[in-house]
One Martini backbone bead per residue (centre of mass of N, CA, C, O) as a GRO file, in nm:
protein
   88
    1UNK     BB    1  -0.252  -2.999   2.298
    2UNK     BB    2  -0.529  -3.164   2.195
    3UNK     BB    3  -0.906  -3.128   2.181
    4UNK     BB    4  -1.134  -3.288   2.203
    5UNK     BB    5  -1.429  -3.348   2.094
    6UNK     BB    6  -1.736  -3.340   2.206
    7UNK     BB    7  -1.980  -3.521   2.244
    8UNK     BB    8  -2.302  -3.645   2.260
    9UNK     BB    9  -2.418  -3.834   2.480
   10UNK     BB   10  -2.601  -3.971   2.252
   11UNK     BB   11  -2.409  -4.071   2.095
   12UNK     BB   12  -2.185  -4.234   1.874
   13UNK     BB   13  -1.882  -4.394   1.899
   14UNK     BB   14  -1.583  -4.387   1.775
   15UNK     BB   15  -1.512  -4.592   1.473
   16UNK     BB   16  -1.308  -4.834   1.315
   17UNK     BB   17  -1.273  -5.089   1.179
   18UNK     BB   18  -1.088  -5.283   1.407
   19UNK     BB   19  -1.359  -5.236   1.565
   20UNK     BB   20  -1.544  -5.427   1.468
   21UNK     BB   21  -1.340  -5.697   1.425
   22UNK     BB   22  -1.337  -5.698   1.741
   23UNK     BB   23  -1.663  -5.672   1.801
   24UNK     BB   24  -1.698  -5.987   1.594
   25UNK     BB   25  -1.521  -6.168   1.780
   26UNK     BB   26  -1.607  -6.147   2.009
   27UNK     BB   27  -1.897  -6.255   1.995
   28UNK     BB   28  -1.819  -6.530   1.846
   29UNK     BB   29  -1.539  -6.646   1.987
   30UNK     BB   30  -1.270  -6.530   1.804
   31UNK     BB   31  -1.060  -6.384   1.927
   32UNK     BB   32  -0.761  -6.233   1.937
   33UNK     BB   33  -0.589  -6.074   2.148
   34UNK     BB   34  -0.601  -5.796   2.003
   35UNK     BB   35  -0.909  -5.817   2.007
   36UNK     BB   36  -0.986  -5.806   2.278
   37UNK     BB   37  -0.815  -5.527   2.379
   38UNK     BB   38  -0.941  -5.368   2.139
   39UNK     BB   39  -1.265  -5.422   2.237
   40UNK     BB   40  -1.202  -5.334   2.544
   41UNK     BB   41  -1.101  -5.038   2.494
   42UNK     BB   42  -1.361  -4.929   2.313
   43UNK     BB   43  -1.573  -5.003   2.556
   44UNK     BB   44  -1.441  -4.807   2.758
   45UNK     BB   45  -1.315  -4.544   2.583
   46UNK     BB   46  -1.574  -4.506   2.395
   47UNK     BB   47  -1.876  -4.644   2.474
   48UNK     BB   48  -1.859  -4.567   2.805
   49UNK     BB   49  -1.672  -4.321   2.865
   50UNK     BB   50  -1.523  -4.376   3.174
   51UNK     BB   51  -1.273  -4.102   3.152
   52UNK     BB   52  -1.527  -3.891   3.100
   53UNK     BB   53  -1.681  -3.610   3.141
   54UNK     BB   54  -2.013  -3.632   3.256
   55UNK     BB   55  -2.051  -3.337   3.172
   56UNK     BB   56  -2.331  -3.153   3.008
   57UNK     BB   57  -2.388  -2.853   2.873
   58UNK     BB   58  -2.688  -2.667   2.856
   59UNK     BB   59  -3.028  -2.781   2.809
   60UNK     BB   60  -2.971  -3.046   2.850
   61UNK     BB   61  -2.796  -3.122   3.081
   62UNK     BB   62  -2.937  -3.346   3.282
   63UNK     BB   63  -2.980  -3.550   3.081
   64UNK     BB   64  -2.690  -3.582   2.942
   65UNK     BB   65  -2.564  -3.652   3.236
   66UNK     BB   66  -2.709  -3.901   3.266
   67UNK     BB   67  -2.655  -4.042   3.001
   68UNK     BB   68  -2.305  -4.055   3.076
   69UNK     BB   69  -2.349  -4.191   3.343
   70UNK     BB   70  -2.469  -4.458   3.223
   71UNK     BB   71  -2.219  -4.518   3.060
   72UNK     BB   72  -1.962  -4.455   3.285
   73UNK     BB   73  -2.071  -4.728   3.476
   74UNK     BB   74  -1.993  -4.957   3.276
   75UNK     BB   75  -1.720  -4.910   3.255
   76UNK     BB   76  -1.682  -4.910   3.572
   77UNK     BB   77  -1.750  -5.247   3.595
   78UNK     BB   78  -1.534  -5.364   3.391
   79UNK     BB   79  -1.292  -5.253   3.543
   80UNK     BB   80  -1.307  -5.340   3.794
   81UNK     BB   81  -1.355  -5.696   3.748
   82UNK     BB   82  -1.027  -5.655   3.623
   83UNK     BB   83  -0.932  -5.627   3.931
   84UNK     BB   84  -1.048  -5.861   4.079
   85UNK     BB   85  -1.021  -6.109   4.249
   86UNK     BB   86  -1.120  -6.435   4.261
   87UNK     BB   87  -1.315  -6.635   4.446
   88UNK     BB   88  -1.166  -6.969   4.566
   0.00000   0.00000   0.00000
């Protein structure tokens, strides 16, 4: 098993064309099924980094810490919403 090299907590999350062209789609009101998907997967597992470990030792480690905390608090806030059913 190989080891994820950490980012820098205010780092850009890393993404590749099809995650652009799924987040220009959201956006637009035009994804596709797959758009969607590969969209909100990037933003839940990439740029809000949800499920990853959000301690950044070192000088800065307080203020990295706490904006890695920042950043998987919206993560884990569209996770909840997609689990909760809708009071109808």
């Amino acid at each position: 098993m190989s080891k994820k090299p950490k980012r820098e907590a205010w780092g850009f999350a890393p993404y590749d064309d099809a995650d652009i062209i799924a987040i220009h789609a959201l956006i637009a009101g035009t994804a596709t099924a797959d758009h969607q998907r590969r969209g909100m997967a990037w933003i839940i597992n990439q740029a809000a980094g949800t499920y990853d470990q959000p301690y950044h030792p070192g000088e800065n480690a307080d203020t990295d810490t706490v904006f890695a905390c920042g950043r998987m608090f919206v993560g884990q806030q569209i996770v909840k919403l997609s689990k909760l059913p809708p009071k109808i």
